[in-house]
C-alpha positions, 0 to 999 in steps of 0.5 A, spaced: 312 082 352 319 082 355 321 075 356 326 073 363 329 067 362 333 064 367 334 071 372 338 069 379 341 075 381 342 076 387 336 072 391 332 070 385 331 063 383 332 062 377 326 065 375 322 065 368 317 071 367 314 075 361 313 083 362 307 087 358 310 092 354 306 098 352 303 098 360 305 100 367 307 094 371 308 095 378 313 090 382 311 089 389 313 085 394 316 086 402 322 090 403 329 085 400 324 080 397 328 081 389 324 086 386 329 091 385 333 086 383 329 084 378 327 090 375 334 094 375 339 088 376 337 084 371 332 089 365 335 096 367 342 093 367 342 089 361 338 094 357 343 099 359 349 094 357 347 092 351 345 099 349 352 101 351 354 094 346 352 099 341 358 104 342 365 104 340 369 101 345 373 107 346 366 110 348 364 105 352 370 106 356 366 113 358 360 110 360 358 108 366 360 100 366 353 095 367 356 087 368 352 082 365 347 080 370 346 072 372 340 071 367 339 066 362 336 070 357 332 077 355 328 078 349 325 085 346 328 090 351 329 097 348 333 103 351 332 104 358 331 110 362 333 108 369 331 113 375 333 111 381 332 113 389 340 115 389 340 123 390 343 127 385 349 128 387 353 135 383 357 140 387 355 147 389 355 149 382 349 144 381 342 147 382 335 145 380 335 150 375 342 148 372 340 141 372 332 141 369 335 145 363 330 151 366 335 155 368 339 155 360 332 157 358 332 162 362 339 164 360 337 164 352 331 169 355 336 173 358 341 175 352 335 177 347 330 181 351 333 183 358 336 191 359 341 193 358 344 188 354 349 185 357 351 179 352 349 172 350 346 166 353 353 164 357 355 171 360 348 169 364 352 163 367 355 162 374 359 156 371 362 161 365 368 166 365 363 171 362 357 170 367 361 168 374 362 172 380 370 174 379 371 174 388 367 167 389 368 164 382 360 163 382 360 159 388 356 164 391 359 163 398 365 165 401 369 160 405 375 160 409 378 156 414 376 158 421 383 160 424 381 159 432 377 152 431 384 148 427 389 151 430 391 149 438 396 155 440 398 152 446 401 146 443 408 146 439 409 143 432 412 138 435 406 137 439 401 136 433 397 143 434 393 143 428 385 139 430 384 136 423 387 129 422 390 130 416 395 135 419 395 132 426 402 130 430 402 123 426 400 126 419 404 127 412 402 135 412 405 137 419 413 133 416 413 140 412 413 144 417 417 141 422 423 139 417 423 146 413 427 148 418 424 155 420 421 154 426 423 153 432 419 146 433 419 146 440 416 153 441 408 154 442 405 158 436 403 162 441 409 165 442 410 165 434 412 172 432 407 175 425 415 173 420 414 167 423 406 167 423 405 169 417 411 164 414 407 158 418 400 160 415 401 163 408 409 161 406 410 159 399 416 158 394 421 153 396 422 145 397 423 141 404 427 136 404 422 131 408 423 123 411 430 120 410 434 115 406 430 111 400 423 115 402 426 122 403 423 126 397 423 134 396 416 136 398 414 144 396 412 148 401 405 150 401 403 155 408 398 151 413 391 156 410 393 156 403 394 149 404 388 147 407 384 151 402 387 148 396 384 141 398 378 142 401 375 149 399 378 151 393 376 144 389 370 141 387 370 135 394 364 131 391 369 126 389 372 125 397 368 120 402 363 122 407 367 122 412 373 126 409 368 131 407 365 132 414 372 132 417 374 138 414 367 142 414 367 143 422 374 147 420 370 152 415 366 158 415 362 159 410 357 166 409 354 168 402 360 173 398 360 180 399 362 182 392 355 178 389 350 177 395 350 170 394 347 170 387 354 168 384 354 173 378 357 179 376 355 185 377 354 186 369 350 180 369 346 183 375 344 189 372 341 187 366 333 185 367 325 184 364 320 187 368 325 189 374 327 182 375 335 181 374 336 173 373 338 172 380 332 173 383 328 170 378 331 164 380 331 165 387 323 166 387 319 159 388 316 155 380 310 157 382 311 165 384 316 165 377 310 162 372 305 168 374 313 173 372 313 170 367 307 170 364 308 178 363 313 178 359 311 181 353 314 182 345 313 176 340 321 174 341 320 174 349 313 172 350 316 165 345 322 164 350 318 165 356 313 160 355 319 156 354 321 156 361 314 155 363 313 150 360 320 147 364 317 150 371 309 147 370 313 141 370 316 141 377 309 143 380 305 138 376 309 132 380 308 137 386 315 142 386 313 148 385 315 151 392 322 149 389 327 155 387 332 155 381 337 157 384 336 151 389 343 146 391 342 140 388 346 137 393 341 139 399 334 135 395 331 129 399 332 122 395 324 123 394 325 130 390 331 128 386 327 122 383 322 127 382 327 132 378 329 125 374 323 125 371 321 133 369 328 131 364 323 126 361 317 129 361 319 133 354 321 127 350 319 126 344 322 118 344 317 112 345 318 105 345 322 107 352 323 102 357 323 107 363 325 104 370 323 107 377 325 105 384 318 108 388 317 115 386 312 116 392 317 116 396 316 122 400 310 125 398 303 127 401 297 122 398 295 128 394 302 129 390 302 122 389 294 123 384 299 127 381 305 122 380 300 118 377 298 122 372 305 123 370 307 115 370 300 115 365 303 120 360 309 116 359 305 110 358 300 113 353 306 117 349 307 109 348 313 107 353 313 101 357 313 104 365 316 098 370 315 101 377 318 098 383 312 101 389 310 100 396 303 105 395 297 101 394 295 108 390 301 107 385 300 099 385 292 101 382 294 104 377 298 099 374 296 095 368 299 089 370 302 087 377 308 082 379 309 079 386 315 077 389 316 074 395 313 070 399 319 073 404 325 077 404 332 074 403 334 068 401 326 066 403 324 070 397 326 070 390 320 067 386 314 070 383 308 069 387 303 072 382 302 076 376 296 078 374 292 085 375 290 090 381 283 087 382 287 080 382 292 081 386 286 083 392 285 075 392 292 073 392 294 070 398 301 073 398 304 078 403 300 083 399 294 080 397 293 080 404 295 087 406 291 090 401 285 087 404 287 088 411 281 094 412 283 101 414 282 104 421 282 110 425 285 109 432 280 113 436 282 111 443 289 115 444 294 115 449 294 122 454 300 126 453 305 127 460 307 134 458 310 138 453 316 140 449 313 147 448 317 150 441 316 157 441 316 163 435 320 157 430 322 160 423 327 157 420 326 156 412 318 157 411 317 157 418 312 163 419 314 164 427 310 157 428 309 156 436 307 150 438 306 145 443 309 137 442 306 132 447 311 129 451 309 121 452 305 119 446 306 118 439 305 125 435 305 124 427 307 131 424 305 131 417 303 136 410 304 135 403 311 135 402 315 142 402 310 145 408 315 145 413 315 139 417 322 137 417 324 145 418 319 144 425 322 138 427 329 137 424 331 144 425 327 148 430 325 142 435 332 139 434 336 145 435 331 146 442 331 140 444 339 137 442 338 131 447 333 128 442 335 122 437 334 124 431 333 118 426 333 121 418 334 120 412 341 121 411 344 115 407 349 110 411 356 110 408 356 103 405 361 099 401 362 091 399 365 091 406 361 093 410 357 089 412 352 088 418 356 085 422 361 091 421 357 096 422 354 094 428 360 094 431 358 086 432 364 083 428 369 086 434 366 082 439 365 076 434 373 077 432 375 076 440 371 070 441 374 066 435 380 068 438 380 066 445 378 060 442 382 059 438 389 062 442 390 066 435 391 073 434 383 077 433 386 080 427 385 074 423 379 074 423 377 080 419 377 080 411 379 087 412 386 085 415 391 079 417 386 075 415 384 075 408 385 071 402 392 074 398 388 073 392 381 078 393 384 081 399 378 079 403 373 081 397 371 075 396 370 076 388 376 077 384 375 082 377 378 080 372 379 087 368 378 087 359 381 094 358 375 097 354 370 091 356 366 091 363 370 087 368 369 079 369 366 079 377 368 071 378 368 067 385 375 069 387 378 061 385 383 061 391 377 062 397 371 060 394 368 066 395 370 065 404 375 071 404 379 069 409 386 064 408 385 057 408 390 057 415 384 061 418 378 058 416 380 052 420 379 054 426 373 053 429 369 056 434 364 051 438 364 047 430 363 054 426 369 057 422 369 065 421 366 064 414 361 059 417 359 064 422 358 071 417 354 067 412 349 065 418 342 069 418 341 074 424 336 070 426 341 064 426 345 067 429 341 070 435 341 061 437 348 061 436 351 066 440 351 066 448 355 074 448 349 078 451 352 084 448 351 080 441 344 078 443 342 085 445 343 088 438 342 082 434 334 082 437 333 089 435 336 087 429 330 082 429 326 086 431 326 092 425 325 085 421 331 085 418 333 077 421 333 074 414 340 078 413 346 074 413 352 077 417 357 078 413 352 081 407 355 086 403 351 093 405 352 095 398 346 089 396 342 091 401 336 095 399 334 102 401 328 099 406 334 095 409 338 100 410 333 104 414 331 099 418 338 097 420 339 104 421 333 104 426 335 097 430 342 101 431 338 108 434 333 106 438 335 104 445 331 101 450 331 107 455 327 113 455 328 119 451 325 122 446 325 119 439 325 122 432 323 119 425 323 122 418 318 118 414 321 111 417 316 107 413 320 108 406 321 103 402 317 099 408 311 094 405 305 095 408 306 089 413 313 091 415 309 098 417 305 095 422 311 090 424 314 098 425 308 100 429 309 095 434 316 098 435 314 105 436 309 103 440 313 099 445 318 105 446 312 109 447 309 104 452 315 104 456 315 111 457 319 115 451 316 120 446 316 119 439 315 124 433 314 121 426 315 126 420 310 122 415 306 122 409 303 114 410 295 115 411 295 109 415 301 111 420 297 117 420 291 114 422 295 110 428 298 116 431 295 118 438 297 127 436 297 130 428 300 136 428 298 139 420 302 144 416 300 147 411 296 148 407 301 148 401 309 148 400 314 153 401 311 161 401 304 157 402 305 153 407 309 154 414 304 154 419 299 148 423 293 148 419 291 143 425 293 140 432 288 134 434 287 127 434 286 122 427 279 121 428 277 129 428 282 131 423 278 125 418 271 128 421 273 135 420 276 134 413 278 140 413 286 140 411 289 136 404 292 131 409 284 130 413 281 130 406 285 124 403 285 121 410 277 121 411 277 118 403 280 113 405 276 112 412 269 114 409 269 113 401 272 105 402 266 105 406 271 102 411 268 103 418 272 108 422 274 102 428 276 104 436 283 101 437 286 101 443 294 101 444 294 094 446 291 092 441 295 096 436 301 092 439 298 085 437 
């Protein structure tokens, strides 16, 4: 056993547990009831800390730093492998094949048997000298600034006419060109002659003096393009925020390189092949396709390598990513593919006694990728290594040699264990998952009429075989398929780029940090701000931990870092404000009894009683709504879980009027009792007279929808058309698609009878 004694990270309460080693241990629980914060803040952090303990501290000071969780003791833990749900990051050069080590092995094959010879295994690489295209430098694309969309020729230097901020009127850029002292300042750069352009543009060689008196500091002149180019397209941008990566990305054109055709190497690596094939386009064709090209690959020395690389890419399809393509972006994967690629790297390991911690790896996936998901999370196990999964899906849940519990709710209201024990246990359990696992599955069968059509014609984007199709205007349609079939190319892409006054509501991540809060990201704190200064006849810049009012001491963080050179920090209660952020002198203004402090440490549902503002009230109700009210207001964003966020997410994006509503699987990281809390959401909005389109995988979202539009029948070249239009109760009758079959074992095989619900029952 893996003993836990003592673990009060975050909302546990001080509990006491034993973890089977050598099994597969599930970790349920609603969404925000401490599950992850068991596994990954308190045994995954500890593992990976006293692991790194094991290294030099001039090592330890290159390895990411794991702080000692709040727990009082941890016995029997081994090395930890820990996969979470946060994408993988990596910057153009990263691919799937780069990262999986496929592409290395593929490289090695090159270099031996391809002709003509054109090197060793590095002469293949894009990310090498010997191997990169020398136009792009093995980026593939050609980016530039977009001239016309950044530059404003009416306007004057002294008018500010360059659109991106940084080089706006007010900026520190534009002072070099202003006080060079070769243009002049007041003159409209469409009147500049091509000197004075091109000096504008791509000048270099000399120093401005720029600013005056102590601050003035000699500033080499760098043209405006080139500039722009230096600091944001000829460098690796991934370490920017989101925001400065967004800003810049509106000025920049980007088309595949001439010189290569977008496969980032040169022309030497391109002609040598095997079979016909360069590397570039082995690369380029999905796992799938590649397997059957490498598979002819003859010769005692390249039969060998080429069997290495199949072994890799029989990896990606077993955990249902074989219409991936090597030569894929990291950077453009779904969290639930990365995951998924995370654990291809592990697969081949030869280690054993291995803690492998995974944050719900069926994330994204169809019910028949999630029987392959099982099969893998059994290999681990019985190759001897112990598999802690954090997991929502029942399928996954009944795999599992010893289920945790953690509840009874979310927040401050969870935090203990409320049953340990096996799968067919936890069926009896009276908890939140107990009961949902017996709840009985049905399909809707008396389903709302459609009030038109957004008719989508000749669709093609990604796999798309020029899909028509027409969506129900009034109802809710679930569009679904195994994951890769093109469900978000058809509604994300094509249905978006028809119809733009949709909302979209996906799954890309929001910008979070330990400032962030609930209050902050609504735009809440602005309104909260005003009321304490109106009552108090105080300046509304108090009251923010972000500006006058914050403590000196932990400028508003409410924690303060004590820094131990090679050792991980110390994070204490900041001593000064007691963890209040604020000045004393501000927390003793009060409104209606309340300091500032008071106010953000109060739940959401508390707040909806303390609050009159009905601008206030109409956004902590929908944020009650979306079941996030246990939150605090000032809760950092950064501790809230990736179901929280999606939810808050949601709360902010649904309004109340009519529209069209789109959703990419919202019920990630959702319980199964907050999905039919979900439900009652949707179905409003539809009663009320908007159309919603869900894009999802969850058997029991699919069951409930009034229109499903299948695709298929398989992912990438295989998939890309409607393999089925209708309603839920004929796709399980028929069971004709993978989708129809997975829905009618659920529905039939359970001996669950299918049941008749009708809208307003499904709200209740």
């Amino acid at each position: 056993m893996i003993g836990v004694r003592g673990a009060r990270e975050n909302n546990l309460k001080n509990v006491d547990l034993d973890i089977p080693r050598n099994c597969i241990v599930a970790f349920t629980g609603v969404s925000g009831s401490g599950k992850s914060s068991m596994v990954f803040d308190t045994v995954g952090a500890e593992a990976q800390r006293q692991l790194n303990d094991t290294f030099t501290a001039f090592q330890r000071n290159r390895l990411p730093h794991y702080g000692r969780p709040d727990v009082d003791s941890i016995s029997n833990l081994s090395t930890p492998v820990i996969i979470s749900q946060k994408r993988i990051g990596g910057n153009a050069r990263s691919t799937v094949g780069t990262y999986t080590d496929a592409y290395a092995l593929l490289r090695l094959l090159f270099s031996r048997v391809g002709e003509p010879y054109a090197g060793y295994s590095n002469a293949f690489s894009f990310n090498d000298p010997e191997g990169m295209c020398p136009a792009c430098e093995g980026i593939g694309t050609a980016r530039t600034l977009d001239e016309k969309e950044f530059v404003d020729l009416e306007k004057s230097l002294n008018e500010g006419p360059f659109r991106h901020g940084p080089f706006g009127k007010d900026g520190w850029y534009i002072k070099v060109y202003t006080q060079s002292g070769r243009f002049d300042n007041d003159k409209k750069l469409k009147d500049y002659t091509k000197d004075e352009w091109d000096d504008l543009l791509y000048g270099s060689g000399y120093k401005v003096r720029v600013g005056s008196g102590a601050t003035a500091r000699n500033a080499p002149y760098e043209g405006v393009i080139d500039k722009f180019t230096r600091l944001y397209i000829r460098r690796d941008t991934s370490d920017l925020s989101e925001a400065t990566r967004s800003g810049a990305a509106r000025f920049i054109i980007s088309s595949p390189c001439r010189a290569c055709g977008g496969t980032r190497l040169n022309q030497r690596a391109l002609g040598c092949r095997i079979n016909g094939y360069n590397i570039a386009e082995m690369t380029a064709l999905e796992c799938q396709d590649l397997v059957e090209v490498l598979r002819k690959v003859s010769g005692s020395v390249g039969a060998q390598l080429a069997a290495d690389v199949i072994e890799r890419l029989e990896q990606l399809i077993g955990i249902g990513l074989g219409y991936l393509s090597l030569d894929r972006e990291t950077g453009s994967l779904s969290g639930g593919e990365s995951q998924r690629i995370k654990m291809v790297r592990h697969l081949g390991s030869s280690l054993v006694e291995v803690i492998y911690v995974l944050d719900e790896p069926s994330i994204g996936l169809h019910p028949r990728d999630v029987d392959r998901l099982n099969r893998m999370l059994k290999r681990l196990r019985d190759k001897g290594n112990t598999v802690l999964v954090v997991e929502h899906d029942p399928d996954v849940i009944a795999i599992a040699d010893h289920v945790i519990d953690i509840g009874p709710e979310a927040g401050r209201d969870g935090g203990k264990v409320m049953f340990e024990g096996s799968v067919h246990d936890l069926l009896m359990a009276d908890t939140p998952t107990g009961r949902a696992l017996r709840t009985p599955f049905a399909v809707k069968e008396e389903v709302r009429s459609a009030k038109g059509v957004f008719p989508l014609r000749m669709a093609t984007g990604n796999n798309l075989k020029n899909v028509d199709v027409d969506i129900p205007k009034g109802i809710m349609t679930v569009v679904t398929g195994v994951a890769g079939s093109g469900k978000s190319s058809l509604v994300s892409g094509a249905f978006v780029a028809a119809f733009p006054e949709a909302v979209l509501i996906d799954q890309s991540a929001i910008g979070v940090s330990s400032r962030s809060t609930p209050a902050t990201y609504t735009g809440m704190m602005d309104t909260i701000r005003e009321a304490f200064a109106t009552a108090t006849r105080s300046s509304a810049s108090l009251f923010s931990f972000n500006s006058r009012g914050a403590c000196p001491d932990c400028q508003g963080l409410g924690i303060a870092y004590t820094d131990l050179a090679f050792l991980d920090p110390i994070k204490t209660i900041c001593e000064t404000c007691r963890g209040k952020r604020f000045k004393e002198s501000v927390l003793k203004k009060r409104l209606r009894g309340q300091s500032i402090s008071d106010v953000l440490e109060m739940s959401l549902s508390d707040a909806q009683k303390f609050f009159d503002d009905p601008e206030i009230a109409l956004t902590l109700d929908a944020l009650v709504e979306v079941g996030l009210g246990y939150l605090s207001l000032g809760q950092p964003l950064s501790s809230l879980s990736g179901g929280e966020l999606q939810r808050l997410k949601l709360a902010m994006k649904l309004g109340d009027g009519q529209g069209t509503y789109i959703l990419d699987e919202p019920t990630t990281g959702l319980h199964m009792s907050d999905v039919s809390r979900l439900f009652k959401i949707l179905d409003r909005l539809v009663d009320d007279g908007s159309t919603v389109i869900v894009i999802e995988h969850n058997l029991d979202v699919i069951a409930r929808a009034d229109w499903i539009i299948d695709l298929g029948p398989e992912a990438g070249r295989n998939g890309g058309e409607i393999v089925f239009q209708g309603t839920p109760l004929t796709l399980a009758q028929e069971a004709k698609t993978l989708t129809g079959k997975y829905l009618a074992m659920k529905a039939f095989d359970n001996n669950l009878p299918i049941t008749s619900i009708t809208p307003a029952e499904t709200a209740r």
